[in-house]
N, C-alpha and C positions, 0 to 999 in steps of 0.2 A: 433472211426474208422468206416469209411464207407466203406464196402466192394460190389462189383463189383456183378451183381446177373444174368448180361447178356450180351453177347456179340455177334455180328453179324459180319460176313462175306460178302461184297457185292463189285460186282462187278462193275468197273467205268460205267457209263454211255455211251462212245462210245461202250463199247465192244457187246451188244448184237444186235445193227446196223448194225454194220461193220461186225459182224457173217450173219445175215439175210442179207448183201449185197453180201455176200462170193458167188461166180459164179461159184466155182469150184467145181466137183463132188469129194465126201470124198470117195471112191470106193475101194480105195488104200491105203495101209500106208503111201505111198510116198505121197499122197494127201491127208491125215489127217496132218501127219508134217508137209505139205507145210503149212496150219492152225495153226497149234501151233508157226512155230516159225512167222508166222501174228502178231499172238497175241501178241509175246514178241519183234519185233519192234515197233508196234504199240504201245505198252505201254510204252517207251521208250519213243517216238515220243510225245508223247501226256502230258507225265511226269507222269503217275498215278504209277509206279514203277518199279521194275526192270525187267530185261531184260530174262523173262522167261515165255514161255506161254504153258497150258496146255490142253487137248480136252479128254473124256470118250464120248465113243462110243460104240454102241450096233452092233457087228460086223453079231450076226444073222439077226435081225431087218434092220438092215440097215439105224439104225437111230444116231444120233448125240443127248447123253446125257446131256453133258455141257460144257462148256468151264471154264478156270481159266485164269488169270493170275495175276504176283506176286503183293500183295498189302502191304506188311509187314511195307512200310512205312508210307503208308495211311490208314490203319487200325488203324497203331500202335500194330502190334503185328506180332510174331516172326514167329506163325505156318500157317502166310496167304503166304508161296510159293504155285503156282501155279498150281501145283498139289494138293495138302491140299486143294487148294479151289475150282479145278474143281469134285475131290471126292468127298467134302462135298455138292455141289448144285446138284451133280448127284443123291445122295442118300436122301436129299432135295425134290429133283423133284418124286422121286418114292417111297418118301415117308417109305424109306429100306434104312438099312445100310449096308444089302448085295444086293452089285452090279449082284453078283454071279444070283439073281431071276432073274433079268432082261435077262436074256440069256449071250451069250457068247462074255464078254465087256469088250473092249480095253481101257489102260491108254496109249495117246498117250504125251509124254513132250519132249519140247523141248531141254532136258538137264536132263544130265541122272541124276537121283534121289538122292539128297543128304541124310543124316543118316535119318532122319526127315521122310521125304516122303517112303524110303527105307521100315521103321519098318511099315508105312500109307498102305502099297501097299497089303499085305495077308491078312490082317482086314478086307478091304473093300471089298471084293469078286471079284474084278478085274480077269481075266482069261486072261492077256495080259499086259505087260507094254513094250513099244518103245519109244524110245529118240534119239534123233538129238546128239548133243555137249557134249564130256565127262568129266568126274569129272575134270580131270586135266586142262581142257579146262576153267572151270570155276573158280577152283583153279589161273592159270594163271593170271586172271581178279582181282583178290583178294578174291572173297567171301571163306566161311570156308563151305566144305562142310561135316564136321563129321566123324567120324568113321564109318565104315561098316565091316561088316566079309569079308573076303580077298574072300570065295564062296561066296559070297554075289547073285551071280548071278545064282550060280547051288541051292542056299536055294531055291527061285524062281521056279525055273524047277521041283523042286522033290515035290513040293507043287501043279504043274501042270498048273502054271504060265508062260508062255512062253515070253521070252525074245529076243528085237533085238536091235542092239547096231548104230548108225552112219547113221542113217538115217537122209540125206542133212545135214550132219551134218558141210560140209562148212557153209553153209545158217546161221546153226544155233552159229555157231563162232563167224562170220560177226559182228551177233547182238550183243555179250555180248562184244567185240572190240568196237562197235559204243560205247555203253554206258559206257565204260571208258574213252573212247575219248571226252565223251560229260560232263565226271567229274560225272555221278552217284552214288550214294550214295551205298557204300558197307558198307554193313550193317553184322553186328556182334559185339560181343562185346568186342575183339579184336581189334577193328576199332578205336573204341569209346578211347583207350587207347594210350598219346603220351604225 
């Protein structure tokens, strides 16, 4: 038996272009989301995966940490949502697995965080998560997005995590509509079963 001794996380090749082509000032939550759900038509568009994009940003700094978006089926693996992967390149880049040194830094996703990402998010020292599209929304679509505690959102807050719910979150429906229109790959292992 040969067992597996590493695995990497990597971003499609458009993605860190089409960030350095990005015109728009990230100044705003409104205009960090308008980015994130970029990312998850764009990736869509392009085919590299599903229809979910994510940005960590340094909101004292005033700087943009990383971007994600979802590779789970071009990785081949379950825990590459979009978030998972914009966390991990952020703390990649700064070389910390608490986000928390870097100052006071925002998870911004296009789609509010399923169980996965949910448990991802007080680990990583995050001081912020905002999302576009909600659970149901993506539910809707078919993906499975886990169990969470029903507080799931006030856990969040008393940790001193600050949370905001429906940002463009038209925008970010739009896109997870397009990509079942477009017959995308819904992925779980419930899927796989018929």
């Amino acid at each position: 038996m040969k067992l597996a001794k590493r695995c990497e996380l990597e971003l499609p090749n458009w993605v860190l272009p089409f960030v350095a082509e990005w015109k728009q000032p990230l100044d705003t939550v409104d205009q960090r989301m308008a980015l994130a759900v970029a990312l998850s038509g764009a990736n869509i568009d392009r085919k590299t995966g599903g229809p979910f994009g994510a940005l960590v940003y340094d909101e004292q700094g005033g700087r943009l940490l990383s971007v994600g978006v979802n590779v789970v089926t071009q990785a081949g693996m379950s825990l590459a949502h979009a978030e998972m992967v914009a966390l991990s390149l952020a703390q990649a880049g700064l070389a910390d697995w608490n986000l928390d040194a870097a100052g006071r830094v925002q998870l911004v996703s296009s789609c509010e965080p399923c169980a996965m990402c949910f448990g991802a998010v007080p680990w990583s020292g995050v001081r912020g998560l905002v999302w576009g599209a909600r659970r149901q929304d993506a539910e809707e679509c078919g993906f499975d997005e886990g169990n969470k505690p029903v507080d799931w959102r006030e856990s969040l807050e008393r940790r001193g995590i600050a949370t905001r719910a429906d940002i463009r979150r038209e925008d970010a429906v739009d896109v997870l509509k397009r990509y079942v229109h477009s017959d995308g790959a819904i992925y779980h292992p419930e899927s796989k079963r018929s």
